[in-house]
Kinemage of the C-alpha trace (Angstrom):
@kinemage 1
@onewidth
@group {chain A} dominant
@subgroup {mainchain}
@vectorlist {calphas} color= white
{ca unk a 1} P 0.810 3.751 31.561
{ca unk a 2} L 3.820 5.185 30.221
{ca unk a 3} L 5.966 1.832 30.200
{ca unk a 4} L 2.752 0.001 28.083
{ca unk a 5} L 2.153 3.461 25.875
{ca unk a 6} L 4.644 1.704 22.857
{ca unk a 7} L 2.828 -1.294 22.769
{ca unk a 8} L -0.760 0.173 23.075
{ca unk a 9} L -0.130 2.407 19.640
{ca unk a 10} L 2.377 -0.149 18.265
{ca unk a 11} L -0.189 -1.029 15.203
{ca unk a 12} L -0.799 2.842 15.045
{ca unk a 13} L 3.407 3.572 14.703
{ca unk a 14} L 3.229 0.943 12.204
{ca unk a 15} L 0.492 1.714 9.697
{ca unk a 16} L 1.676 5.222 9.934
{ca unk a 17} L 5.452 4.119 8.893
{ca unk a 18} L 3.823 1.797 6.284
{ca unk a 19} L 1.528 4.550 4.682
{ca unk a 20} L 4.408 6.945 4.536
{ca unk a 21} L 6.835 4.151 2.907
{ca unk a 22} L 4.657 1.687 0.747
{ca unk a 23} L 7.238 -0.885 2.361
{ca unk a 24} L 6.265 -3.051 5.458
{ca unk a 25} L 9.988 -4.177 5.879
{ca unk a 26} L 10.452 -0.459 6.242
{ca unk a 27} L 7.737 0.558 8.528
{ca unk a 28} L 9.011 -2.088 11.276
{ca unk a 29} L 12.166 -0.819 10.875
{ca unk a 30} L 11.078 2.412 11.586
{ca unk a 31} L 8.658 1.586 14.293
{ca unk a 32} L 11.874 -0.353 15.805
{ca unk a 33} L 14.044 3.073 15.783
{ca unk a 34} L 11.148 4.947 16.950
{ca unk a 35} L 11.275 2.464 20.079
{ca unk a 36} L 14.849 3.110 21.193
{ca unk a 37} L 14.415 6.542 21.022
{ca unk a 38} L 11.140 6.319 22.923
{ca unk a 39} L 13.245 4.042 25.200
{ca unk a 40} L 15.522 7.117 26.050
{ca unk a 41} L 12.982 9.905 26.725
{ca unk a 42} L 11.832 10.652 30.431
{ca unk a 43} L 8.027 9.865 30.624
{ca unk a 44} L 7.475 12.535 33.211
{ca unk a 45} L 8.120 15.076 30.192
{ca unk a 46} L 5.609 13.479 28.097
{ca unk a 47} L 2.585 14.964 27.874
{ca unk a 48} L 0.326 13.293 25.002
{ca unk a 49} L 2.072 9.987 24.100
{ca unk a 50} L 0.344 9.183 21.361
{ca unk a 51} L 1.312 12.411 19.768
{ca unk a 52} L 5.127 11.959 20.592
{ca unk a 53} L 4.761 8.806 19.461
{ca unk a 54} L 3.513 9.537 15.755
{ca unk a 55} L 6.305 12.536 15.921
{ca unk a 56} L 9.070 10.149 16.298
{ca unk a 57} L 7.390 8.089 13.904
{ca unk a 58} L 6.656 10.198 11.186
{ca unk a 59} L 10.440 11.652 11.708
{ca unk a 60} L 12.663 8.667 11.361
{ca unk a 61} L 10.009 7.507 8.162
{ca unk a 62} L 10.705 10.891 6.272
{ca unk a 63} L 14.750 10.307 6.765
{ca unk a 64} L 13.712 6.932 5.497
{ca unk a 65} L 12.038 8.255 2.508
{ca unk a 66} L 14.847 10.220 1.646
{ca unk a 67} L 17.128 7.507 1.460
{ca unk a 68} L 14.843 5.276 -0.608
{ca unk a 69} L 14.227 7.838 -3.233
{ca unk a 70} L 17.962 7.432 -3.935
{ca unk a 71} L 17.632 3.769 -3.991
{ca unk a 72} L 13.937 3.492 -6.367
{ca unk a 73} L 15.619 5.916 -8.864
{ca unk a 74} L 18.521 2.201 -9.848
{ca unk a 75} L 15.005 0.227 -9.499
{ca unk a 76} L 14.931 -2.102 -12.229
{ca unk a 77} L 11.454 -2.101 -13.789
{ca unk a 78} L 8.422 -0.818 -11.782
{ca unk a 79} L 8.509 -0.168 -8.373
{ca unk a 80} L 5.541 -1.209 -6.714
{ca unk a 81} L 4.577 -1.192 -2.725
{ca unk a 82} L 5.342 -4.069 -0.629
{ca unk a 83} L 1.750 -5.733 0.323
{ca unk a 84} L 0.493 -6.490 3.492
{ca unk a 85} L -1.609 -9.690 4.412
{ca unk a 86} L -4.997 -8.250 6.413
{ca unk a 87} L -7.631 -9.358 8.377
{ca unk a 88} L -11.172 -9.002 6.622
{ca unk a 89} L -12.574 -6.445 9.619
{ca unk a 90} L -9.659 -3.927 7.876
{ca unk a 91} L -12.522 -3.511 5.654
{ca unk a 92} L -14.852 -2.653 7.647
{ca unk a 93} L -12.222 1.233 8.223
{ca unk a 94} L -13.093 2.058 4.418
{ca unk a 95} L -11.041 5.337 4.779
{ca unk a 96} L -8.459 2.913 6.386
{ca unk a 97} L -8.807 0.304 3.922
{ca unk a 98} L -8.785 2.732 0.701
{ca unk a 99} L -5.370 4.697 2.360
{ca unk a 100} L -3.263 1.300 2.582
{ca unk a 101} L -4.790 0.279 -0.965
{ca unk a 102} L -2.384 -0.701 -3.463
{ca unk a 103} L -4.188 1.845 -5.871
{ca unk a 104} L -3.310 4.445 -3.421
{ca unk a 105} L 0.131 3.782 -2.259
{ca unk a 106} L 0.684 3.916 -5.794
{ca unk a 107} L -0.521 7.418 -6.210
{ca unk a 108} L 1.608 8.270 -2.642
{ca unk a 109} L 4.497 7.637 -4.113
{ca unk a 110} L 4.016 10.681 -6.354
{ca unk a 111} L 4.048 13.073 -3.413
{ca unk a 112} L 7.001 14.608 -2.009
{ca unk a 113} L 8.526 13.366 1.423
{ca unk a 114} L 6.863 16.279 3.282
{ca unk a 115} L 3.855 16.186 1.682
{ca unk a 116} L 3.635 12.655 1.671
{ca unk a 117} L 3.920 12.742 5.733
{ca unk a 118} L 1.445 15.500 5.929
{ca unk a 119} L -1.432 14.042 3.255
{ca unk a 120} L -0.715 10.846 5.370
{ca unk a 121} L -1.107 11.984 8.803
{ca unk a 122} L -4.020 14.753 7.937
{ca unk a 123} L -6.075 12.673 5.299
{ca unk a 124} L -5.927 9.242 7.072
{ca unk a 125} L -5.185 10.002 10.743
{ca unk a 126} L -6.829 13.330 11.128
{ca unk a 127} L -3.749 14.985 13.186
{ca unk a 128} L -4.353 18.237 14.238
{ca unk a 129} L -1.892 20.607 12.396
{ca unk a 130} L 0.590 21.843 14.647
{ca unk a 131} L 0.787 18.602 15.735
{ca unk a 132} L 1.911 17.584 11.851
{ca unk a 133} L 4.138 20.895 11.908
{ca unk a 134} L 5.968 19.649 15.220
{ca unk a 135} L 6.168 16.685 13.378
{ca unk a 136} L 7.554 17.473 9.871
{ca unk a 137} L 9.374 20.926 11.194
{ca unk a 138} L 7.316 23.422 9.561
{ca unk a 139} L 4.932 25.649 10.340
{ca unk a 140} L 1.004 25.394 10.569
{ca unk a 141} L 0.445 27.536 7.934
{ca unk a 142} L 3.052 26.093 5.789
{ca unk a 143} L 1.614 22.184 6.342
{ca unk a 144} L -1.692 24.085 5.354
{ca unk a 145} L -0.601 24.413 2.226
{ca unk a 146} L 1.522 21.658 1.860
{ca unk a 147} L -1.584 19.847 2.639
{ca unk a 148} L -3.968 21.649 0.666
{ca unk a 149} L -1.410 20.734 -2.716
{ca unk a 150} L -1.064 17.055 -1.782
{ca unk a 151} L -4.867 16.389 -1.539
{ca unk a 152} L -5.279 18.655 -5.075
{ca unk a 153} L -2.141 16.308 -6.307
{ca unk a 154} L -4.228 12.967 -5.466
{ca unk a 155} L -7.271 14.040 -6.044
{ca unk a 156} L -6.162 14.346 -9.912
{ca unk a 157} L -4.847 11.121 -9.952
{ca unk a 158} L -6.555 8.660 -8.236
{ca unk a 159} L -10.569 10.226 -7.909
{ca unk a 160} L -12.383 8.781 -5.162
{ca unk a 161} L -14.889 6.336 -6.295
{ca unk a 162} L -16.851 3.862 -3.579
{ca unk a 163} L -16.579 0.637 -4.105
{ca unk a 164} L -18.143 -1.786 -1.819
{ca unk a 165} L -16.373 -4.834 -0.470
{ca unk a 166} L -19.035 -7.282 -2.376
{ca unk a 167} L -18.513 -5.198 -6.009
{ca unk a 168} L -14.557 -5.760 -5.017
{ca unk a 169} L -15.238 -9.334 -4.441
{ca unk a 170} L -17.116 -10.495 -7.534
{ca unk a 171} L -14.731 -8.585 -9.578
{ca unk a 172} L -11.804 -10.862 -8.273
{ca unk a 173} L -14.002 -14.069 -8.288
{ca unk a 174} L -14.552 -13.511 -12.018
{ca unk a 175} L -10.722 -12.547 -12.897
{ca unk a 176} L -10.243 -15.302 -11.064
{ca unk a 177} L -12.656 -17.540 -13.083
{ca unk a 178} L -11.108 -16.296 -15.937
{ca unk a 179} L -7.717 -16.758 -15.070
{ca unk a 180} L -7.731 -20.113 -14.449
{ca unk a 181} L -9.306 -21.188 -17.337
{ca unk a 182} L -7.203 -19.067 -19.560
{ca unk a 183} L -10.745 -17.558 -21.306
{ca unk a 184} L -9.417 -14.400 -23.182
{ca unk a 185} L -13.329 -13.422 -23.543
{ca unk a 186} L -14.103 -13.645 -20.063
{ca unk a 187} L -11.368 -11.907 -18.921
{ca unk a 188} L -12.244 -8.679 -21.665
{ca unk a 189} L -15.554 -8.894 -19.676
{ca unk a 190} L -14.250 -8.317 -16.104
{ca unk a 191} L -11.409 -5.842 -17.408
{ca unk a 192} L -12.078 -1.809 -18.215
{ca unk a 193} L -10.813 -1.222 -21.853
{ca unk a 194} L -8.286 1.046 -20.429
{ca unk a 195} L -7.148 -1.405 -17.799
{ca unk a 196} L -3.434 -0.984 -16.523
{ca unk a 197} L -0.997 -3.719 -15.179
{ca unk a 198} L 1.855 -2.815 -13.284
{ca unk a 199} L 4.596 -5.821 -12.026
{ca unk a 200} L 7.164 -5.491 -10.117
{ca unk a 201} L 10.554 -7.791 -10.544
{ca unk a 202} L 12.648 -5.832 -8.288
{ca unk a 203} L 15.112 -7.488 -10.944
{ca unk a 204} L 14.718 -10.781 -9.144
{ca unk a 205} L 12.365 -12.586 -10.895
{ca unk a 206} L 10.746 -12.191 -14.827
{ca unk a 207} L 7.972 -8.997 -14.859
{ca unk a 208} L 6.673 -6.668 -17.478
{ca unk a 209} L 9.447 -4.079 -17.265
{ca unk a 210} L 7.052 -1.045 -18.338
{ca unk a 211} L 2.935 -1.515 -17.616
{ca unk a 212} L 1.024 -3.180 -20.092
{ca unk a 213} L -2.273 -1.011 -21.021
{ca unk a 214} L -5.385 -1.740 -22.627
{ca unk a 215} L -7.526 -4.788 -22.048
{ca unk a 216} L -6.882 -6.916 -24.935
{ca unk a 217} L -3.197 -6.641 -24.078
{ca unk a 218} L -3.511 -7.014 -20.816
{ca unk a 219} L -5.989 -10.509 -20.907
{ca unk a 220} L -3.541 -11.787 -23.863
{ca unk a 221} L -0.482 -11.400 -21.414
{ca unk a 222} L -2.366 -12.777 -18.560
{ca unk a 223} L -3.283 -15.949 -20.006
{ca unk a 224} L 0.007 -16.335 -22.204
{ca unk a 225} L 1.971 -16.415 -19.377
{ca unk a 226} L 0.453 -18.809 -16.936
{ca unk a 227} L -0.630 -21.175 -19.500
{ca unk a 228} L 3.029 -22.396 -19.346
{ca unk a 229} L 3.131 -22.955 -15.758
{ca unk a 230} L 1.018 -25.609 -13.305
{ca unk a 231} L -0.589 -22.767 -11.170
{ca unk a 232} L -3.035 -22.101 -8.523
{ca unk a 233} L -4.702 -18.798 -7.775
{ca unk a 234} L -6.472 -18.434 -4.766
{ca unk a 235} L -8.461 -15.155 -3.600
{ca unk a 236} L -6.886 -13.541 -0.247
{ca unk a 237} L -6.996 -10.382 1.566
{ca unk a 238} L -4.272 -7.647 0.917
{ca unk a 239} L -4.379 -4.274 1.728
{ca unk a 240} L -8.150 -4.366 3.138
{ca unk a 241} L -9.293 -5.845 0.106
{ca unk a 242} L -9.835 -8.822 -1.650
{ca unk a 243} L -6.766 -9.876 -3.710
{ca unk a 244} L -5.433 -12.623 -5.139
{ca unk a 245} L -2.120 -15.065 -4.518
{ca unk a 246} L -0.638 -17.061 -7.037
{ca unk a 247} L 1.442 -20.308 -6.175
{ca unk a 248} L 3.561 -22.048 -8.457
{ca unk a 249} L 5.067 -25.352 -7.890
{ca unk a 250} L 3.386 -25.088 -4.556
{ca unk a 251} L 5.469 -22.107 -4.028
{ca unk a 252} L 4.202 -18.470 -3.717
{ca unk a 253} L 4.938 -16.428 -7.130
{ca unk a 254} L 2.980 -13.406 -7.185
{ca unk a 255} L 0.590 -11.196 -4.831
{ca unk a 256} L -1.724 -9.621 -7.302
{ca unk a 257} L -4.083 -6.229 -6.156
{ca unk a 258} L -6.856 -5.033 -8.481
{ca unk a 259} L -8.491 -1.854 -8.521
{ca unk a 260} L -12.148 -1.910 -9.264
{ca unk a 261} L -14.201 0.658 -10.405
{ca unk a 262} L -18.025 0.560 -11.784
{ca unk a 263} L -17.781 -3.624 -11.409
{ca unk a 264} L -14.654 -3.617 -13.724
{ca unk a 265} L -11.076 -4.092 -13.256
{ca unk a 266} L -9.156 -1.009 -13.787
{ca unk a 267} L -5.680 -1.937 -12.554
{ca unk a 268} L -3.471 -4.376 -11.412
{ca unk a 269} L -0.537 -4.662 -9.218
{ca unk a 270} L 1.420 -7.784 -9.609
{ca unk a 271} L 4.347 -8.256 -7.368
{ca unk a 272} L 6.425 -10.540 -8.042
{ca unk a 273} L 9.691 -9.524 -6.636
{ca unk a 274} L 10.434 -12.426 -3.693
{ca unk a 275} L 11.763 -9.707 -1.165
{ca unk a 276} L 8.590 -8.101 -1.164
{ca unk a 277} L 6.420 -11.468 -0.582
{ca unk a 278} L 8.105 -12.254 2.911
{ca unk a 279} L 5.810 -11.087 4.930
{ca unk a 280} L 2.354 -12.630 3.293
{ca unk a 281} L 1.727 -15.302 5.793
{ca unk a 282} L 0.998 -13.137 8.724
{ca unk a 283} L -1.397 -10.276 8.827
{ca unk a 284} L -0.710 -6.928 9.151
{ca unk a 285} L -2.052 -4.983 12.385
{ca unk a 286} L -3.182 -2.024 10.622
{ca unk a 287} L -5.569 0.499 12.575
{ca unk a 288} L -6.036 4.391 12.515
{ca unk a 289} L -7.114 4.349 16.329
């Protein structure tokens, strides 16, 4: 069992290392560090794998996070996570599919290193908490309250509101709709008056370099800028929810999330940055289990 324990929680190592670092080109290198480490330890030691497992994990993604604080802080423009393709069953986790949302990687990104790893691994993966201590190299009653802050710090920034896959979908059919016609007035429709965009350029590629708030703004940028281009926009599945992908000239341009609250579009994620976009044709294996 031992020799096939890296591959059984593979998809595990990885949605942990992508949840901790909003960056999928991250996550598999961290899940391939955490492997030649794992490569090196004598089984017969081992007693829960899994849990050794998500230790190395979570250890080599919080060195990780350190170093890519340095490097968002010279980000030009907006840094937003790296999306993941998914299968439509990801949807079917809605604690799953609501942790890996775009919304709430967004909000993640707030949190400090250690109390990113220990919202992540309590919150989503329900680790016990010495198990997080051994982990993060605290103690129990310290990743208490680390814990107990980081849910208090999302919890005031992104509040928890159920949205069902269908109210998801019709919201993106209709931005859709609108979006391809270039109708301002249905777009005002489908958008919440204080609607955000956020894009992300990485400084590759043309984006809004601060977000662009309100809906009129937001519908009058949207359909300004794609009326110069031959476009199509297809809906897709990122981040366990529907999404949509943009192509121009036949080539992919931009992965755009929405967040959807009351039947209305509340924000969007456009990324645009071509490093981030790599990985789109594949799906993520994402799974809590």
């Amino acid at each position: 069992m031992s020799d096939d324990a890296f591959a059984q929680h593979r998809s595990l190592l990885f949605t942990v290392a992508y949840e901790m670092l909003g960056s999928a080109a991250d996550a598999e290198d961290v899940v391939q560090e955490t492997w030649l480490r794992w490569d090196g330890v004598d089984r017969a030691l081992v007693r829960d794998e899994r849990a050794y497992l998500v230790r190395i994990v979570t250890r080599q993604a919080l060195n990780r996070l350190r170093t890519l604080a340095r490097r968002r802080e010279e980000y030009v423009g907006e840094w937003l996570p790296e999306p993941v393709a998914t299968n439509p069953d990801v949807a079917s986790d809605v604690e799953l599919a609501d942790s890996v949302s775009m919304a709430m990687l967004t909000v993640l990104e707030t949190l400090a290193p250690a109390e990113r790893a220990v919202f992540v691994l309590r919150e989503v993966f329900d680790t016990p908490y010495d198990e997080i201590a051994e982990a993060v190299g605290k103690s129990p009653a310290a990743v208490r309250q680390i814990a107990h802050r980081a849910r208090d710090h999302v919890a005031a920034r992104r509040p928890r509101v159920a949205v069902s896959t269908a109210e998801q979908q019709a919201a993106v059919e209709r931005f859709l709709a609108a979006v391809r016609d270039g109708d301002v007035q249905s777009l005002l429709e489908v958008l919440a008056p204080d609607v955000v965009l956020v894009a992300d350029g990485g400084g590759v590629v043309a984006a809004a370099l601060r977000p662009i708030e309100g809906a009129q703004r937001v519908a009058t940028f949207l359909t300004g800028g794609l009326r110069r281009f031959d476009f199509a926009a297809t809906s897709v599945w990122l981040n366990g929810s529907p999404a949509i992908r943009i192509d121009i000239g036949g080539e992919l341009d931009t992965a755009v999330s929405l967040a959807v609250e009351n039947g209305r579009i509340t924000g969007i994620y456009a990324v645009r940055d071509p490093n981030k976009l790599r990985r789109l044709d594949t799906a993520a294996a994402l799974t809590r289990s």
